[in-house]
C-alpha positions in Angstrom: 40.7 -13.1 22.4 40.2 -9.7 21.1 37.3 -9.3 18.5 38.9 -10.3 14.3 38.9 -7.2 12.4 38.7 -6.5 8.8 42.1 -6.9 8.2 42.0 -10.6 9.2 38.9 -11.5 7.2 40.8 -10.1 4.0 44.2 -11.9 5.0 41.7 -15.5 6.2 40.2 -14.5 2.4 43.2 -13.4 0.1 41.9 -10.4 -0.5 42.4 -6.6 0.2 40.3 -5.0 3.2 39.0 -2.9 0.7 37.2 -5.7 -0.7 36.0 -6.9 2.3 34.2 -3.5 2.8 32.9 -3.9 -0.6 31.3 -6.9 -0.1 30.1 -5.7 3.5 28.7 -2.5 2.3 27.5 -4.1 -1.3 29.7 -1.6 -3.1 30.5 1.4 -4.2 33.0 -0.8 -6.4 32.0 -4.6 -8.3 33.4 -7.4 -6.6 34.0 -11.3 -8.4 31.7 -14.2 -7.0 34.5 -15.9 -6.2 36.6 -12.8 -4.1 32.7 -12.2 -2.5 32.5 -16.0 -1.5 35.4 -16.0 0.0 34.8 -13.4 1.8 31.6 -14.5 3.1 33.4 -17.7 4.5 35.6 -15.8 6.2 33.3 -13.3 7.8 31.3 -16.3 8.8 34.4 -18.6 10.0 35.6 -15.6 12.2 32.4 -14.6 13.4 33.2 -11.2 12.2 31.3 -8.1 13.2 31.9 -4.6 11.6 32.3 -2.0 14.0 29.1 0.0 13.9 30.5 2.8 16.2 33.2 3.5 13.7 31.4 3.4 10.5 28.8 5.8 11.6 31.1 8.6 12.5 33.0 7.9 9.2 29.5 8.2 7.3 27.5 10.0 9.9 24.7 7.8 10.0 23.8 5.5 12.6 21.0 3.6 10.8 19.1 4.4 13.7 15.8 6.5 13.9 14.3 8.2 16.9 10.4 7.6 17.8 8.3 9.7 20.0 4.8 8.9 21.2 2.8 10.8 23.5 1.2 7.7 25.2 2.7 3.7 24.2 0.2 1.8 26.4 -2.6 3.4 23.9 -3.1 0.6 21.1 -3.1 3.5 18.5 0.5 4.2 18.9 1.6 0.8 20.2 0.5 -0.2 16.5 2.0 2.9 15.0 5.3 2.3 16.7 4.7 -1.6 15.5 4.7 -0.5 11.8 7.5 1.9 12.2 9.9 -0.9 13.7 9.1 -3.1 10.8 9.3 -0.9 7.5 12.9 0.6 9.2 13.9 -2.9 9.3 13.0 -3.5 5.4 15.6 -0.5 5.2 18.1 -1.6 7.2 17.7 1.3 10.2 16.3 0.0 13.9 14.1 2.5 16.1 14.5 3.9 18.8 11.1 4.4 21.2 10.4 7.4 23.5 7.7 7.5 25.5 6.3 11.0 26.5 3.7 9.9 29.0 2.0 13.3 27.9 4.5 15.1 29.5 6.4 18.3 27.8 9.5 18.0 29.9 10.0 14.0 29.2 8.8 14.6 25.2 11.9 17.6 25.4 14.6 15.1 27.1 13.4 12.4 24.6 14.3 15.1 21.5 18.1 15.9 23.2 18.3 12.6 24.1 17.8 11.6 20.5 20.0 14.4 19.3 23.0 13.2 21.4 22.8 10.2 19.9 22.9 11.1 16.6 20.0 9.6 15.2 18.9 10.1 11.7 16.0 11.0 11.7 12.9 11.6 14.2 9.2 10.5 14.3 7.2 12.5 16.3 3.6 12.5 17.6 3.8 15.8 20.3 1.9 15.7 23.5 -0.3 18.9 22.4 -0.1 22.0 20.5 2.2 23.6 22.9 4.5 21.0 22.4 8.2 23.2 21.2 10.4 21.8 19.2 12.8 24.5 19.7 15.3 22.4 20.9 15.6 20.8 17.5 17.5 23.9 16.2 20.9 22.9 17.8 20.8 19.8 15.1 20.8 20.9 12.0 20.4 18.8 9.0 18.3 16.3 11.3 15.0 15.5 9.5 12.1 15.1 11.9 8.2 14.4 10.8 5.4 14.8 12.7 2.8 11.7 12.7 -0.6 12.2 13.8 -0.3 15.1 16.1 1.5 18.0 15.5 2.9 21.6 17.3 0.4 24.7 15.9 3.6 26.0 15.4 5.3 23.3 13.5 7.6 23.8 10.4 8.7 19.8 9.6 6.4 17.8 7.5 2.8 16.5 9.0 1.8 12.9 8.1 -1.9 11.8 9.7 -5.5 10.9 8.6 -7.8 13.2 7.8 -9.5 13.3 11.4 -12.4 15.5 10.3 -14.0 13.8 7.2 -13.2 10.3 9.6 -15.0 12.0 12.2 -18.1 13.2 9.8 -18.3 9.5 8.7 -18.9 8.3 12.0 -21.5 10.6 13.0 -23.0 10.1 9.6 -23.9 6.8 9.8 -25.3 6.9 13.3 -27.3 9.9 12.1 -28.4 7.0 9.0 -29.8 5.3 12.0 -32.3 7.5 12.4 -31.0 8.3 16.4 -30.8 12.1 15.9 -28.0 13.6 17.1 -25.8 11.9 19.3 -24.0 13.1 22.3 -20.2 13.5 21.4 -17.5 12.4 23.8 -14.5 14.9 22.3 -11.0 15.2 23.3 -9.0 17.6 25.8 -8.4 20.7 25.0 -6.0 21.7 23.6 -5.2 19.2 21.0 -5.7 20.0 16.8 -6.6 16.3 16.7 -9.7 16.7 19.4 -10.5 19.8 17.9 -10.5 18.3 14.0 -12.4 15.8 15.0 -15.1 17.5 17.1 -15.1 19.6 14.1 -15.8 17.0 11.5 -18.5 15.7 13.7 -20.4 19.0 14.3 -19.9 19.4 10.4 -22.2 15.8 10.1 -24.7 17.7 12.2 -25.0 20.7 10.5 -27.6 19.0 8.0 -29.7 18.7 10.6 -32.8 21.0 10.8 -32.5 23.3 13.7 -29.0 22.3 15.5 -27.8 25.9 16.0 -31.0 26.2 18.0 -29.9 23.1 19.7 -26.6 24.6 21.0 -28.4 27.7 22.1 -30.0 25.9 24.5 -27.4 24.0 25.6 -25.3 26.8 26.1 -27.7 28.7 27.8 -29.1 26.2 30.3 -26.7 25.6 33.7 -25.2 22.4 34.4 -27.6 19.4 35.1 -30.6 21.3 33.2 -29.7 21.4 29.5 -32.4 19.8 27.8 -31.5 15.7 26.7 -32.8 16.5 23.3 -30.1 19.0 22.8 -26.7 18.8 21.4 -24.1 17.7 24.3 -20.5 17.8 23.8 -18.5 16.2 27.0 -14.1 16.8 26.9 -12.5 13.9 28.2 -9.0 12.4 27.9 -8.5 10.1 25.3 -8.2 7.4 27.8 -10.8 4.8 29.1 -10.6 6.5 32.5 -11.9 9.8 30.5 -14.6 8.0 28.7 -16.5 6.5 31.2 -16.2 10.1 33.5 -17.7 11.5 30.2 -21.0 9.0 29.7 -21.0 9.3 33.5 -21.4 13.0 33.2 -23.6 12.3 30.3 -26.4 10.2 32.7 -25.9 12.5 35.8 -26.8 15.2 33.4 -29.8 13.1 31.7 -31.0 11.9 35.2 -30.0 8.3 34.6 -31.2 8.5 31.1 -29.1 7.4 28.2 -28.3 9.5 24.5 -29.8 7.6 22.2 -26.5 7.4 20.4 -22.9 8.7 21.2 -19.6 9.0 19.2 -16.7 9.0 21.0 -13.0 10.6 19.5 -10.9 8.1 20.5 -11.5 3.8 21.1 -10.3 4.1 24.3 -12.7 6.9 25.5 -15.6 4.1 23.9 -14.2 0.9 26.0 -14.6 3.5 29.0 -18.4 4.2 27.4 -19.0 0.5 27.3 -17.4 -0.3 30.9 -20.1 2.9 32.2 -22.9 1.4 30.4 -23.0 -2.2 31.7 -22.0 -0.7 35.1 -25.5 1.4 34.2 -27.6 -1.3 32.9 -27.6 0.2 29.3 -27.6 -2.3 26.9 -26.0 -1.2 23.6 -26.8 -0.9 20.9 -30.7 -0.9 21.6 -30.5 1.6 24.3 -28.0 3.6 23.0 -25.7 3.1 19.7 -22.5 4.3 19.8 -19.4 4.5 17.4 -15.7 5.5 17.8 -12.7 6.7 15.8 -9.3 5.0 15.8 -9.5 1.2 14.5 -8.1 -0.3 17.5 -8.6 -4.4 16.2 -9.1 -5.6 19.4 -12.2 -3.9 19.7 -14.0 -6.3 17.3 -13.5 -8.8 20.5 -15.4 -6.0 22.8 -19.5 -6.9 23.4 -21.2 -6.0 21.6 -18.2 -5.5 18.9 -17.3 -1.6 18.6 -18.2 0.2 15.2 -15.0 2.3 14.6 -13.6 4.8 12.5 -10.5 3.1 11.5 -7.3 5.1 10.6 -4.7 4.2 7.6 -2.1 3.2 10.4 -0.1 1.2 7.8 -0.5 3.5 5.3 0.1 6.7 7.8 3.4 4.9 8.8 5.0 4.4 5.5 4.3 7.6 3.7 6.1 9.4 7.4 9.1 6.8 6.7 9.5 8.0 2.9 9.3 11.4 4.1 11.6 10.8 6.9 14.7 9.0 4.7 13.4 9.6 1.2 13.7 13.0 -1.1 12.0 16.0 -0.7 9.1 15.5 1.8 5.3 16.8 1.7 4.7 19.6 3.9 0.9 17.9 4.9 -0.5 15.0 4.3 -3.9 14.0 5.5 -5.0 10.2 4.4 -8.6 8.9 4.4 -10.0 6.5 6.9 -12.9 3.9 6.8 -16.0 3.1 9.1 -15.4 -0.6 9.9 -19.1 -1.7 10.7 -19.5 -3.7 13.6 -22.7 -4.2 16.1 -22.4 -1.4 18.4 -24.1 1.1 16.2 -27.0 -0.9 15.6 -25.8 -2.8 12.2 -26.0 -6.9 12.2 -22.5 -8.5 11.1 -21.3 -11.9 11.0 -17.7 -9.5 11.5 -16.0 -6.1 10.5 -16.8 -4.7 7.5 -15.2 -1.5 5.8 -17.5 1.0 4.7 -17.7 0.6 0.6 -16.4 -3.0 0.8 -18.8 -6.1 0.0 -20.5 -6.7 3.5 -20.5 -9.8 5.3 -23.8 -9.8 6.1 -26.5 -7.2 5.2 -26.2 -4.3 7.6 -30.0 -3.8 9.1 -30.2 -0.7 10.6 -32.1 -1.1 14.0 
């Protein structure tokens, strides 16, 4: 049987197919309760489907929106791409997911791939700062936001947390600990985000007495003889893989010896750190504290529990999503994150706690 059109919901409900597409589309014109009931029964006694296809080339919108993400197996994005999916469904549009896998070419046939389809709008987290979004030109009118990571180059709006203050918090309160400074696990080169927030932690350490002569050191020593009291900043992917070749690094360098505290730019660099360290037989956090940035929840389940800089994912999403279908968009937007306090950086909980928020339990540094 071939598929009931709107022409035999109006005839099934005495009305005019016009009034059927009022009812469908909730306007532009009023409709009676009664004409709208009847419609309804119809649509439902038919099993009547509009034809999606046809409306969006007579409106040129597809209700759709294309997502891009340089990595969905990382829980960062995976809850990013989570809140996207459900705030486009408040507003009636579905997403579409791309995955990147951190390569340029894919992220490229992801954007004409998008583009083809008509999408619109796009979400967009680039692989790095190289990323071009050249291929963008060819669609004009399309809005597209960048979320989290950005092109150095880029000229649509930028929605993210503020990765440097977040960073500076973290290092902070392991510096409140009284550890000195920590080693930092950053990110790849290449990167604003790694850089922002290796920045943001060097900018914690600044206050203390005698850093610069720290670095000198460091950069002056070869490999394997900087001093351990010294600042040491290891690059690494932000994957656990990366992490635990990082605090690897970091005891190769220290012959066997632990930092007394590390900070780590990403969670899943830290689950690497705390695979290393009971491979090592470093017991955290009285041989070595150590703190993250992301706010990956399943790392309250890790042991000890991770003490994380946790980013406004929520919050990141719908402000990208307003700038995405709503009016005139910001051109940067950078929203604060909070240190949830956990055990690994010394502090007793009974659970997470946000920095500034009543605590579960007393914190006691160790």
């Amino acid at each position: 049987m071939a598929a009931p059109t709107r022409n035999d919901v109006a005839r099934l409900a005495g009305t005019s197919p016009a009034v059927v597409s009022y009812v469908m589309n909730n306007g532009p014109r009023p409709v009676s309760d009664a004409a709208r009931g009847r419609v309804l029964r119809a649509i439902e006694e038919l099993g009547y489907r509009p034809n999606v296809t046809a409306r969006a080339l007579k409106t040129r919108r597809t209700q759709a929106i294309g997502l891009i993400v340089p990595d969905n197996s990382n829980p960062f994005f995976a809850r990013l791409a989570s809140e996207f999916e459900d705030l486009a469904f408040e507003r009636g549009h579905v997403v579409m997911l791309g995955n990147s896998a951190n390569s340029r070419d894919r992220e490229r046939r992801h954007l004409e791939s998008f583009i083809d389809r008509q999408v619109d709008g796009i979400l967009m987290s680039v692989v790095d700062d190289a990323t071009s979004l050249d291929v963008l030109d060819q669609a004009a009118g399309l809005r597209v936001v960048c979320v989290d990571r950005a092109p150095l180059d880029a000229w649509y709006p930028v929605i993210s947390s503020d990765h440097r203050a977040g960073a500076r918090l973290g290092v902070e309160h392991l510096l409140a600990h009284g550890h000195g400074a920590p080693a930092i696990i950053a990110g790849p080169p290449g990167i604003t985000v790694a850089e922002t927030r290796l920045a943001g932690a060097l900018d914690a350490l600044e206050a203390l007495d005698g850093l610069d002569a720290l670095d000198a050191q460091a950069d002056a020593r070869p490999p394997g003889q900087q001093d351990p009291d010294a600042v040491e900043v290891e690059r690494a992917p932000f994957t656990p893989e990366g992490g635990l070749e990082a605090f690897n690094r970091l005891l190769a360098r220290r012959g066997g010896r632990p930092p007394r505290a590390v900070f780590t730019s990403s969670d899943m660099q830290a689950t690497g750190v705390l695979f290393g360290a009971a491979q090592a037989g470093v017991v955290i956090p009285d041989q070595m504290a150590l703190v993250s940035f992301d706010g990956v929840e399943d790392l309250g389940y890790t042991v000890p529990p991770l003490t994380t800089v946790s980013q406004p994912i929520a919050a990141i999403a719908r402000r990208a999503l307003d700038a995405l279908l709503g009016g005139d968009p910001p051109a940067r937007a950078a929203l604060p994150c909070e240190l949830v306090i956990r055990e690994s950086c010394g502090c007793q909980t009974l659970g997470g706690q946000r920095a500034g928020q009543a605590p579960t339990a007393e914190p006691s540094p160790t």
